[in-house]
C-alpha positions as CSV (number, residue, x, y, z in Angstrom):
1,X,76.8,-182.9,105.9
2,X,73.6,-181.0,105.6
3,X,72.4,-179.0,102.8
4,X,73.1,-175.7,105.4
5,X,76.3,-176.4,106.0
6,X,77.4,-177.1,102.4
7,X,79.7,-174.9,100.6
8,X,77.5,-173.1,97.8
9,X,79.6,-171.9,95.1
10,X,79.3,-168.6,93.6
11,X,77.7,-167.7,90.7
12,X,80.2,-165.4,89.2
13,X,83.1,-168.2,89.2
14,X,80.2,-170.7,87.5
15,X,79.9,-167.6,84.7
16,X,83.5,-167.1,84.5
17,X,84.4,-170.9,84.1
18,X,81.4,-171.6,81.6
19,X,82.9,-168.4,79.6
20,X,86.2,-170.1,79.3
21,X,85.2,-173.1,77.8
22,X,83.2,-171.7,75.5
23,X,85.7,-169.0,74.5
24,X,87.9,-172.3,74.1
25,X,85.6,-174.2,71.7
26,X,85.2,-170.8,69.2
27,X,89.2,-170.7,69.4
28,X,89.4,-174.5,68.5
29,X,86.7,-174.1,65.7
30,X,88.4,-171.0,64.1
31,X,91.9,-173.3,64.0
32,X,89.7,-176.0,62.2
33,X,87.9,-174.0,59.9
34,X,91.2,-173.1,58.2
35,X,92.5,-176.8,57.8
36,X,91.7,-177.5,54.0
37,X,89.7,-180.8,53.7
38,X,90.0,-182.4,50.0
39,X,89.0,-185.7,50.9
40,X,90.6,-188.5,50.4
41,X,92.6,-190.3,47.4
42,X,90.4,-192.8,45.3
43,X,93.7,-195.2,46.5
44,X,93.3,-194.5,50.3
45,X,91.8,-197.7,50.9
46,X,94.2,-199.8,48.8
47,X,96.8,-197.6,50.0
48,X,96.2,-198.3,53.8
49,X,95.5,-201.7,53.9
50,X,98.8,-202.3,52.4
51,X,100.8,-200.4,55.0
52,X,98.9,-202.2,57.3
53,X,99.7,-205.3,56.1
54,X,103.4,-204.7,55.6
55,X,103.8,-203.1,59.4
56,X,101.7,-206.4,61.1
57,X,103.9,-208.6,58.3
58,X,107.8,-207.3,58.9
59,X,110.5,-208.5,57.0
60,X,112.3,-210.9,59.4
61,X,115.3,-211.5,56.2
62,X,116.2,-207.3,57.1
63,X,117.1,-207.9,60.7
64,X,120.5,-209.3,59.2
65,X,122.1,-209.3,55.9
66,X,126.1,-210.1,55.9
67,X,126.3,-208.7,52.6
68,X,125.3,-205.2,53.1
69,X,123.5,-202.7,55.7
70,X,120.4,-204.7,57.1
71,X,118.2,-203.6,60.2
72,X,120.8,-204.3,63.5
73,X,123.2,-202.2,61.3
74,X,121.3,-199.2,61.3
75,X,120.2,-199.5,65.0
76,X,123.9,-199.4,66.5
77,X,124.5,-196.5,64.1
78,X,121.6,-195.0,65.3
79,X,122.6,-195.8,69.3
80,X,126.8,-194.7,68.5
81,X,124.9,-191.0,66.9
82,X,122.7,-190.7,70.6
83,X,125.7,-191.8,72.4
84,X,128.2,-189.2,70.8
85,X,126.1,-186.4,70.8
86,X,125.2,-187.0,74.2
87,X,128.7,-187.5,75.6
88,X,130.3,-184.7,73.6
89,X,127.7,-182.0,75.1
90,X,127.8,-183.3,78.6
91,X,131.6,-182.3,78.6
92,X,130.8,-179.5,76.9
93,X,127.9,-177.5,79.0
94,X,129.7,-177.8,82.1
95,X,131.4,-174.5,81.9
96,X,128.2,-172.8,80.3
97,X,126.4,-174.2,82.8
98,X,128.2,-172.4,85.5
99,X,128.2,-169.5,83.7
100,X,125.0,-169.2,83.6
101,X,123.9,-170.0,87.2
102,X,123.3,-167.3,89.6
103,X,125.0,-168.0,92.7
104,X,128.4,-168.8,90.8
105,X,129.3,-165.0,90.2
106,X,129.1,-161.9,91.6
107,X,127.8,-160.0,88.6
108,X,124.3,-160.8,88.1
109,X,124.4,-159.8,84.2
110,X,127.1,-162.9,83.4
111,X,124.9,-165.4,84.8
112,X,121.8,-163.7,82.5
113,X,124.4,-163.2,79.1
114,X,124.9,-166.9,79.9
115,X,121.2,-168.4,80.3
116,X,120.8,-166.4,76.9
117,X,123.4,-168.2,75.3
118,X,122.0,-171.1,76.3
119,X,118.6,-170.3,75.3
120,X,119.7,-169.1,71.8
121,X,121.7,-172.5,71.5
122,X,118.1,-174.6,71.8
123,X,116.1,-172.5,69.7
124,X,116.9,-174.4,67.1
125,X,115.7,-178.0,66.2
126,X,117.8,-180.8,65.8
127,X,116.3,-181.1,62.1
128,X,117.8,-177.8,61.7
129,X,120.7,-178.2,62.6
130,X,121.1,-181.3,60.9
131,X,120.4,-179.5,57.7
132,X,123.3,-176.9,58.4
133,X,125.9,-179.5,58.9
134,X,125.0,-181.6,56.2
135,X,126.1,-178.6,54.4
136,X,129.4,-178.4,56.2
137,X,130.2,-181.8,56.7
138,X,128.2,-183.7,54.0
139,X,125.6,-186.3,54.6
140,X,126.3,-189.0,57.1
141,X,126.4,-189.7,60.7
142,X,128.9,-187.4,61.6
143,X,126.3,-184.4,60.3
144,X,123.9,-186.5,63.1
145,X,126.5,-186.2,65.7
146,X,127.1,-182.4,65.6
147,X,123.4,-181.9,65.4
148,X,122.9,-183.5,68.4
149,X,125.8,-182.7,70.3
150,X,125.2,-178.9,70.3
151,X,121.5,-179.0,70.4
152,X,122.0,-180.9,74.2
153,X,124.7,-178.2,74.8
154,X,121.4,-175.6,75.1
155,X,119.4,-178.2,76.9
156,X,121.6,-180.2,79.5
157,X,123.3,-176.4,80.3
158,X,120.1,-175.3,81.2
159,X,119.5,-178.1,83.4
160,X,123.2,-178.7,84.9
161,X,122.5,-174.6,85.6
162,X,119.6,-175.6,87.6
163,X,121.2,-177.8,89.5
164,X,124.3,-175.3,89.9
165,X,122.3,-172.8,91.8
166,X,120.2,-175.7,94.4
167,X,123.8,-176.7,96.4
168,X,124.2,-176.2,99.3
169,X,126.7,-173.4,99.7
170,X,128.0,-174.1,103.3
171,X,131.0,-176.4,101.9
172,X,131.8,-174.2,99.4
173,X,132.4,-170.9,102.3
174,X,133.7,-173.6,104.6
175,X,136.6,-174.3,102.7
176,X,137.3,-170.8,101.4
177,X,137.2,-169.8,104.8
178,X,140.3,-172.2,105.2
179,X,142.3,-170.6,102.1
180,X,141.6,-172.7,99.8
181,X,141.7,-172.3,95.5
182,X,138.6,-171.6,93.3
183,X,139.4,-174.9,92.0
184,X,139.3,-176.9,94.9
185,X,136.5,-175.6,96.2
186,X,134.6,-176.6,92.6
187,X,136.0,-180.2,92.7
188,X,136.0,-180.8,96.8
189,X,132.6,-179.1,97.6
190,X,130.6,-178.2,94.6
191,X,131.0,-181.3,92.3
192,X,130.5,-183.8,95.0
193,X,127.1,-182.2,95.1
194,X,126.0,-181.4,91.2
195,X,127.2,-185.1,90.4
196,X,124.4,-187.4,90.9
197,X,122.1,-184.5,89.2
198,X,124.6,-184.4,86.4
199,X,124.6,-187.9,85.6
200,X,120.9,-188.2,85.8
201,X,120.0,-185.3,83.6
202,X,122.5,-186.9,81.3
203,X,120.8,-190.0,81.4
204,X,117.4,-188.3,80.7
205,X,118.8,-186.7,77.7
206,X,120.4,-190.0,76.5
207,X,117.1,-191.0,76.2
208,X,115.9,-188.1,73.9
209,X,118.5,-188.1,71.9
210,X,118.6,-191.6,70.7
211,X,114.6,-190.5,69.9
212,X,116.0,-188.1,68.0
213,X,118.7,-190.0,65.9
214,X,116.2,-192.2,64.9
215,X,114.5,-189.8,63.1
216,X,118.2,-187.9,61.6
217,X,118.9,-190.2,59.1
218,X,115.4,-188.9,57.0
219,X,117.4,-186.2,56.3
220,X,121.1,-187.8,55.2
221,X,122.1,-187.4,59.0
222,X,122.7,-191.2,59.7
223,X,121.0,-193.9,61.8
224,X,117.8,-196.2,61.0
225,X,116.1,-193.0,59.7
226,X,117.9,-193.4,56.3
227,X,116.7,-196.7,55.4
228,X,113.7,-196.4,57.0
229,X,112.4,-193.2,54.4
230,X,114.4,-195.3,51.5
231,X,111.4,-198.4,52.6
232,X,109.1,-195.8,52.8
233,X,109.8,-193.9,49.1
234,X,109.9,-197.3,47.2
235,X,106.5,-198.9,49.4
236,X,108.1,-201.8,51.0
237,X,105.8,-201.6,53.7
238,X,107.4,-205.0,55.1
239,X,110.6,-203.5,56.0
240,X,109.3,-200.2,57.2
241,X,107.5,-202.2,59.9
242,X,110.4,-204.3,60.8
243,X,112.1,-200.9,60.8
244,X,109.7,-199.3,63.3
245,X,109.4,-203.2,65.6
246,X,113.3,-202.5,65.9
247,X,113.0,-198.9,67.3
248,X,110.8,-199.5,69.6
249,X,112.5,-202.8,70.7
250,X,115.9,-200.7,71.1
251,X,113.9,-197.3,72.7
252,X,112.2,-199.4,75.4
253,X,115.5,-201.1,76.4
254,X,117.1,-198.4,76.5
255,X,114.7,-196.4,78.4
256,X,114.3,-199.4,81.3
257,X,118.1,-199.4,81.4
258,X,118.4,-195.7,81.6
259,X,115.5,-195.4,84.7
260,X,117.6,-198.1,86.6
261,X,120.4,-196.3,86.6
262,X,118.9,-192.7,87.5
263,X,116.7,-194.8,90.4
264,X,120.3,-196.4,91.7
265,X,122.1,-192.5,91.1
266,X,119.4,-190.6,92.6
């Protein structure tokens, strides 16, 4: 291509883009300039190499204790708190989820009271959460459970709502125009069609949660979390890094296992 037949580009949009960036750096040194920097502990050093040390030098004794709670312990209570959660709030957000979608009512300002509700559901961590029904419930998985559960209520809702308003409404007309019940037509033309998505957005979540669980039990809510800041507190840097080698291990199964199945659904 010759230099007369290449595209120039303007100067203004050259301006305008060199303007943004540097707009951008001011912006990110005004954040920085208001992060206080103390320096760091005489003990850093010391500190550091030693949590090193214990992550790169796990306890191998934790993985298994018969006398008392050890490291697979805390993983299936960990996994049963992601499983629960996630099972009780795919039940749960069906009916909010067609609430909320649009083409499922007549009245436009249900579906939006709906989306709202859902919205107002996932405002709020899982931390938080947490917190509140430790203060119900007491410390313990169950707190964990709850937490999760109706956290994913505000999150798999919006996404089963989604998924609500992309069928394919022909069926649906079809067999109304044949005299049939609001509940048939849900079960014979509209779930055959949300399903798959269903199931794979529950999947997804599955996923999340379990993330999420793992980190609960910081707070008194159950799982790994709980021993893992216990390791932490008292500096037993060994088991915090057999801690951490077993959430991954159990995260990355989980995650290969979970993509199967959403490839094989999907």
């Amino acid at each position: 291509m010759s230099s007369a037949t290449r595209p120039i580009k303007p100067k203004k949009k050259i301006y305008k883009r060199w303007v943004i960036y540097i707009v951008l750096a001011l912006i990110y040194v005004w954040a920085l300039s208001g992060v206080p920097v103390e320096g760091f502990k005489e003990t850093a050093g010391q500190i550091s190499k030693a949590i090193l040390s214990g992550i790169f030098s796990p306890d191998w004794d934790y993985v298994y204790l018969p006398e008392g709670e050890d490291l697979l312990r805390g993983l299936l209570d960990t996994l049963a708190i992601a499983i629960l959660g996630t099972f009780i709030s795919a039940f749960l957000c069906i009916p909010f989820a067609f609430w909320a979608a649009n083409n499922m009512s007549r009245i436009k300002a249900n579906a939006g009271i709906g989306k709202f509700f859902l919205s107002f559901v996932r405002t709020f961590p899982e931390l938080v959460m947490a917190l509140l029904f430790i203060k119900v419930v007491g410390p313990g998985s169950f707190a964990g459970v709850l937490a999760l559960g109706l956290h994913s209520i505000g999150m798999l809702g919006k996404l089963f709502s989604e998924e609500v308003e992309n069928i394919d409404l022909g069926p649906s007309e079809a067999l109304k125009a044949t005299g049939a019940r609001p509940l048939q037509i849900l079960w014979f033309a509209v779930f055959p069609q949300v399903l798959p998505g269903f199931i794979s957005y529950t999947l997804y979540r599955f996923e999340i949660n379990l993330r999420s669980a793992s980190v609960l039990g910081i707070i008194g809510a159950g799982g790994i979390g709980t021993p893992l800041i216990f390791a932490m507190q008292s500096r037993d840097w060994s088991r915090v890094g057999i801690i951490l080698l077993g959430i991954i291990v159990m995260v990355t199964i989980v995650d290969i296992i979970s993509g199967y199945l959403r490839k094989k659904i999907v």
